[in-house]
Residue, then its C-alpha position, 0 to 999 in steps of 0.5 A: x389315365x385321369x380320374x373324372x367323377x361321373x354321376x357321383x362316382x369316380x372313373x378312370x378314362x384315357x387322357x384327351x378324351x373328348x366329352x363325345x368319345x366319352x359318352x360313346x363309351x358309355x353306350x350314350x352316343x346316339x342317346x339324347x342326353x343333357x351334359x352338366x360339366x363342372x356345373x356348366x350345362x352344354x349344348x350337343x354342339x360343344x361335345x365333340x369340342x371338349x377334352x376332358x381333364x383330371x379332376x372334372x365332374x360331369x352328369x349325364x341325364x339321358x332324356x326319356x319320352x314318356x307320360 
């Protein structure tokens, strides 16, 4: 187990876990959502491609429609 920080609030998650297998976890997986990690904004496409580490930070923004 490592410990990221998530919107602010520490986490434990699985080791090699995948930015994508992390927000499917959440319940965010077919939400469209904008990802900051380690203040680095990412494109959808990079989700599936990122491990996750010790230590990072992330936040997730789910995008709502509305006026």
């Amino acid at each position: 187990m490592i410990t990221l920080t998530i919107n602010g609030e520490q986490q434990e998650v699985e080791k090699g876990l995948s930015l994508r297998s992390l927000l499917i976890n959440l319940g965010l997986g077919e939400k469209p959502v904008v990802v900051e990690l380690n203040r680095q904004a990412l494109s959808p496409s990079e989700f599936e491609e990122k491990t996750l580490n010790k230590g990072d930070e992330l936040e997730i923004i789910t995008i709502a429609a509305g006026g």
